[in-house]
C-alpha positions in Angstrom: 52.6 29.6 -101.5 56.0 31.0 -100.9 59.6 31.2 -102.4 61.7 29.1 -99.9 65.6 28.9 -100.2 66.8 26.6 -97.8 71.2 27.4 -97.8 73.0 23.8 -96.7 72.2 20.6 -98.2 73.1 18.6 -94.8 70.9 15.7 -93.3 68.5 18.5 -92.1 68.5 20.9 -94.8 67.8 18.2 -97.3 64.8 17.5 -95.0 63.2 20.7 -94.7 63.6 21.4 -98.3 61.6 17.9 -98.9 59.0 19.3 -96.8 58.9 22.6 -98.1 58.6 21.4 -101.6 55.8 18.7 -100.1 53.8 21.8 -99.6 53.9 23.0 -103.1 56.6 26.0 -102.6 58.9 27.4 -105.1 61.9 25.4 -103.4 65.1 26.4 -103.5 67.7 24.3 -102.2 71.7 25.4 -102.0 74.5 23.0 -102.5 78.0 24.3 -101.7 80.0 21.0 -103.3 78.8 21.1 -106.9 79.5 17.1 -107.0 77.2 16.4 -104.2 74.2 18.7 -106.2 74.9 16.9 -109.4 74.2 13.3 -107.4 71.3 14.5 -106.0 69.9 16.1 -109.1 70.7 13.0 -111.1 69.6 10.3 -108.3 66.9 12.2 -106.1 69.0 11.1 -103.2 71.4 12.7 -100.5 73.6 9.6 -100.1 76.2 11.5 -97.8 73.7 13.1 -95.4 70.3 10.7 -95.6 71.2 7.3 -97.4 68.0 5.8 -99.0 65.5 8.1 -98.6 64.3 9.9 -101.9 64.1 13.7 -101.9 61.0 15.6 -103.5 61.4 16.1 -107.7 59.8 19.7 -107.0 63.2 20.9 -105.2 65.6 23.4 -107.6 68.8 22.0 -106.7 71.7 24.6 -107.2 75.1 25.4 -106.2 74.6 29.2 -107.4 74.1 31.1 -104.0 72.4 34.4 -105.5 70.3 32.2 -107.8 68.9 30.3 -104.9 68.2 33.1 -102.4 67.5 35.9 -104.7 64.0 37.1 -104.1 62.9 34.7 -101.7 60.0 35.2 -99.4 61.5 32.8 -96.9 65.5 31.8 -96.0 66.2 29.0 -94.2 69.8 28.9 -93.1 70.6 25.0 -92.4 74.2 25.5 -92.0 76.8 24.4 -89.0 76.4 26.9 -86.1 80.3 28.1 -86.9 79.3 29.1 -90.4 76.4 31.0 -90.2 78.2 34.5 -89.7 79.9 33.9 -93.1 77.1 32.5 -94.8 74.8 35.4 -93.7 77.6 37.9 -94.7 77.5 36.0 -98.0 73.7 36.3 -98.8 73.7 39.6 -97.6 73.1 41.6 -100.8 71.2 39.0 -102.5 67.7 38.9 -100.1 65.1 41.0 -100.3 64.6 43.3 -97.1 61.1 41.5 -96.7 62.4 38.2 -96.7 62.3 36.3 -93.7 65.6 34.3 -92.3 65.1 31.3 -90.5 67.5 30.1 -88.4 67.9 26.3 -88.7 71.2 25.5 -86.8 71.4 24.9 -83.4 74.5 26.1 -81.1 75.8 28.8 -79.8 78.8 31.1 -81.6 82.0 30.4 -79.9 83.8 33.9 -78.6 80.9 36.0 -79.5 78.6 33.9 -77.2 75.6 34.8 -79.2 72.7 33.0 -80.5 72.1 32.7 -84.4 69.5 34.7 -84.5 71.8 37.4 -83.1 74.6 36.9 -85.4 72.1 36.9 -88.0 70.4 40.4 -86.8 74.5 41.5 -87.1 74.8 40.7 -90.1 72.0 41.3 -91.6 71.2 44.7 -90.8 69.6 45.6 -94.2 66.5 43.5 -93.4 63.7 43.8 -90.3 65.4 42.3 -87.3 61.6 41.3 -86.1 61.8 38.9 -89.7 64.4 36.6 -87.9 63.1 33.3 -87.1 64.5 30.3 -85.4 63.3 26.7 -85.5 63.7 24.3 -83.3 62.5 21.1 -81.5 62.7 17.6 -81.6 63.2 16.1 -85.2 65.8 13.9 -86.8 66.1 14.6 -90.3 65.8 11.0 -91.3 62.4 10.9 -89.5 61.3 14.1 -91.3 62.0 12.8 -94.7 60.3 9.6 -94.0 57.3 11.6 -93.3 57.1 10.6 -90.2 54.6 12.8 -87.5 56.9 15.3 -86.2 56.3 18.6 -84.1 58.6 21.7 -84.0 58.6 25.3 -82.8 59.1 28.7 -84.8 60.5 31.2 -82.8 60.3 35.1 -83.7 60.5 38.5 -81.3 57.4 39.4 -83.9 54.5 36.4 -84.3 54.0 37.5 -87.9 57.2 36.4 -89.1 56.9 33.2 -87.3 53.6 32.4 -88.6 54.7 32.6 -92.1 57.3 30.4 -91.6 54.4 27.8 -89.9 52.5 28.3 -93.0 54.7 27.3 -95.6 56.1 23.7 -93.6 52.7 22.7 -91.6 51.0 19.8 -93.2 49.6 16.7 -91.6 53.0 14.7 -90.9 54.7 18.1 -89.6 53.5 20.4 -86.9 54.8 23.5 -86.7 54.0 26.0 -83.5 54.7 29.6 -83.3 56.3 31.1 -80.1 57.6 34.5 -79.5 60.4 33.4 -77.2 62.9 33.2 -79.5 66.0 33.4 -77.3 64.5 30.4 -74.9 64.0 28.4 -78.3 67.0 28.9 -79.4 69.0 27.9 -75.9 66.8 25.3 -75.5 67.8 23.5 -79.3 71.4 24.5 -78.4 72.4 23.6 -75.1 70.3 20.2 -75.1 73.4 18.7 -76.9 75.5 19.4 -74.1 73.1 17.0 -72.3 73.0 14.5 -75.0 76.5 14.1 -75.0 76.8 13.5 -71.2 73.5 10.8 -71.8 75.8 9.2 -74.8 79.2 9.4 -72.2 76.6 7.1 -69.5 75.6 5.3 -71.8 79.1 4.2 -72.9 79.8 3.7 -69.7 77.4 1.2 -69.3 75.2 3.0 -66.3 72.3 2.2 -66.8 68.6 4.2 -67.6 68.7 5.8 -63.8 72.0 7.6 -65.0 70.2 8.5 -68.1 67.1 9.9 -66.5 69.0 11.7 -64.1 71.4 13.5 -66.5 67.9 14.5 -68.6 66.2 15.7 -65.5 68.9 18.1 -63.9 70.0 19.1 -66.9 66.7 20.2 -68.0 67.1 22.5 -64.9 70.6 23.7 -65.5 69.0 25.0 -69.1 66.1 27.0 -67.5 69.0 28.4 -65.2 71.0 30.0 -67.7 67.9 30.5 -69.9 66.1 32.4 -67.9 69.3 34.3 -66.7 69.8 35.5 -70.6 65.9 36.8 -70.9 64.0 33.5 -71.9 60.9 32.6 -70.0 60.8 29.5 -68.2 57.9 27.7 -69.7 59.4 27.6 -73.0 62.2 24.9 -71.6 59.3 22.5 -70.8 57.9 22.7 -74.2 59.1 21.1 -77.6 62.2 23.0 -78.1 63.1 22.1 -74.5 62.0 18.7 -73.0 61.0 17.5 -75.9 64.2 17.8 -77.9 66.4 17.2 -74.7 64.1 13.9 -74.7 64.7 13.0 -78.2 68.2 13.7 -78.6 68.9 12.2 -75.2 67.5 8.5 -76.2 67.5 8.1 -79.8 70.3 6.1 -82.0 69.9 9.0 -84.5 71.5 11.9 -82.0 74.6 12.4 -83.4 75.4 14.1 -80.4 74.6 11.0 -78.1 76.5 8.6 -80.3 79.8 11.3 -79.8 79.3 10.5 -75.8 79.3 6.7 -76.7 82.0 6.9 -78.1 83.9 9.0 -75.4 82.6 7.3 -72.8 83.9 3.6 -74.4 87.5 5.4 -74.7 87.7 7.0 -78.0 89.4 10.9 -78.0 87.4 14.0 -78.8 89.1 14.3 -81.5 88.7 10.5 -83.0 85.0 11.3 -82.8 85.5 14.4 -84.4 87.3 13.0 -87.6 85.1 9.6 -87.7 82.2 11.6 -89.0 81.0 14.1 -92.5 78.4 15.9 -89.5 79.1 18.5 -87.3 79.0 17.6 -83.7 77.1 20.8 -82.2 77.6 20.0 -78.7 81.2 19.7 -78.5 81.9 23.4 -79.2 77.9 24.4 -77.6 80.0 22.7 -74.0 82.5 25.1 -74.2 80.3 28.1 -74.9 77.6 27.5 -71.9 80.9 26.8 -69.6 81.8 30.4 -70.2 78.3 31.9 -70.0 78.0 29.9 -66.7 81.0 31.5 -65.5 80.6 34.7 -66.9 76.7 34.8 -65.0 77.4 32.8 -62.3 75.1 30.6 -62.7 76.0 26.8 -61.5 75.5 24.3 -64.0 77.2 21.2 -62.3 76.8 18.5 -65.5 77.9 20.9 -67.7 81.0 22.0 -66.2 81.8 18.2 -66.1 81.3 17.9 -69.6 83.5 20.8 -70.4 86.7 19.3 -68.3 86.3 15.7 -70.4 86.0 17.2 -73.7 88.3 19.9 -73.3 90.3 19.1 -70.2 91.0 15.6 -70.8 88.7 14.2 -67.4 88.3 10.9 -66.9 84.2 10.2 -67.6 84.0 7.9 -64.7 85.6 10.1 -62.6 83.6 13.5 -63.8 80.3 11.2 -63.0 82.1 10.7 -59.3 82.2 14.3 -59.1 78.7 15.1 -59.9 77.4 12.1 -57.7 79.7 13.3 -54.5 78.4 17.1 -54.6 77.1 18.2 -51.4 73.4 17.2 -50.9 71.0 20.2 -51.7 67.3 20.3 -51.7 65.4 19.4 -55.2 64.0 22.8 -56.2 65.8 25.0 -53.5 67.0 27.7 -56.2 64.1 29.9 -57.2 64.3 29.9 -61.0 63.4 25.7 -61.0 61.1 26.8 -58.5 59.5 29.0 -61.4 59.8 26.0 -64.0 57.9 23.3 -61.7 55.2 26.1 -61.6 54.7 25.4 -65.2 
């Protein structure tokens, strides 16, 4: 068995922790508010991030940083997308340089445009760049801790790394694949929210499951388009860390991301449904990123450009729908790169 240090006691931290721990590791789970660790220590809960589900009694529960990550085989880094540059410059001189980091978070770095696998190769430097691993697929934490079946996807340049990281969380309620396209794993995790909050924005609207279908189905595309554009290969996006979590996070009550375009779409401000929650809302600042990538590759990505002008330009929902719906009528697969996905 391994040491595992998971960093971030969020909903989905506090999850893979549980199922590390389920699997008889050494697990090591970091806390950053030291009030939040004590109530989980003393009532084997996570009341702020998973309400009423108990946590494993084999988890180390710690606030201490370089206690929890010092030589550990694995790193799992469970933090926002916006703080993983700091927390990987914080860990930085406490990991091993055999230790494998394990991207957890999915998004996409604002201004940098880079995946977190690639601010993690940045930052960490002093360890092999083939030992960074992302994870990704469909899975709500408060599925995961119920021990509910769930499938996922770790991603690494090198399949070594990945597999190590399928050895220590595989067991019979949690499937975990290897791939070696990591940057299509990662894109597919990260701009799927983009597409959940658009579903959530229809759904508010009260448009019906047509809408809803629609908006997974094109935008499904408009992933593989700017996927494949940045070096991923196209049959990744119809896979678990593609369809599957676009399905997932598309449908279910539990998407945080989908409840943030309910909210829009019934009236509320970006920036009410910013402030009404403790959990980051990936998406919002994932929309902004893929806008510029689209424009900075050329690459047309219709929904998401709509998305981007209502959560940053102040667009009227039912009026960015209008502008999707009145586009000039095109042939289903006429560009060649969903000609390559269909193929799959």
């Amino acid at each position: 068995m391994f040491k595992v240090a998971i960093v971030g006691a969020g909903s989905w931290g506090t999850a893979l922790a549980h199922v590390a721990a389920k699997n008889n590791n050494s697990t090591h789970l970091w806390v950053r508010r030291r009030e939040l660790a004590d109530e989980m220590i003393n009532t084997g809960e996570n009341t702020q991030y998973l309400p009423g589900a108990k946590i494993s009694p084999k988890i180390h529960i710690s606030t201490d940083l370089e206690h929890v990550v010092s030589d550990a085989d694995i790193v799992i880094m469970a933090v926002p997308s916006h703080t993983v540059r700091n927390m990987a410059k914080l860990i930085r001189n406490f990991i091993k340089k055999d230790v494998i980091v394990t991207s957890a978070s999915k998004g996409i770095e604002l201004g940098s445009l880079k995946r977190m696998s690639q601010v993690l190769a940045e930052e960490l430097d002093n360890i092999r760049q083939e030992n960074i691993v992302a994870l990704s697929g469909p899975s709500h934490a408060e599925e995961v801790i119920r021990n509910l079946p769930t499938a996922i996807v770790a991603a690494s340049s090198e399949q070594e790394a990945a597999q190590k990281v399928q050895d220590a969380l595989i067991n019979s309620n949690f499937r975990v694949y290897t791939n070696t396209d990591i940057i299509g794993v990662e894109l597919g995790g990260a701009l799927k929210n983009i597409i959940a909050i658009c579903s959530g924005i229809s759904d508010g609207l009260g448009l019906g499951d047509n809408t809803r279908a629609a908006l997974m189905t094109r935008g499904i595309v408009e992933i593989t388009r700017l996927g494949v554009k940045l070096g991923a290969s196209p049959a990744t996006f119809s896979g678990l860390s593609g369809i599957g979590d676009l399905i997932v996070t598309c449908s279910s009550d539990l998407s945080r991301n989908r409840k943030a375009g309910i909210d829009i779409g019934r009236g509320k401000t970006v920036e009410e449904v910013i402030q009404s929650t403790n959990m980051v809302i990936e998406g919002i600042n994932t929309t902004k990123a893929a806008f510029v990538l689209a424009q900075k590759y050329n690459i047309e990505m219709p929904i998401t450009e709509q998305a981007y002008l209502v959560l940053f330009e102040n667009k009227d929902p039912r009026v960015a729908v209008n502008s999707l719906m009145s586009r000039v009528g095109k042939h289903e697969h006429e560009d060649t790169i969903s000609e390559k996905f269909i193929a799959y």
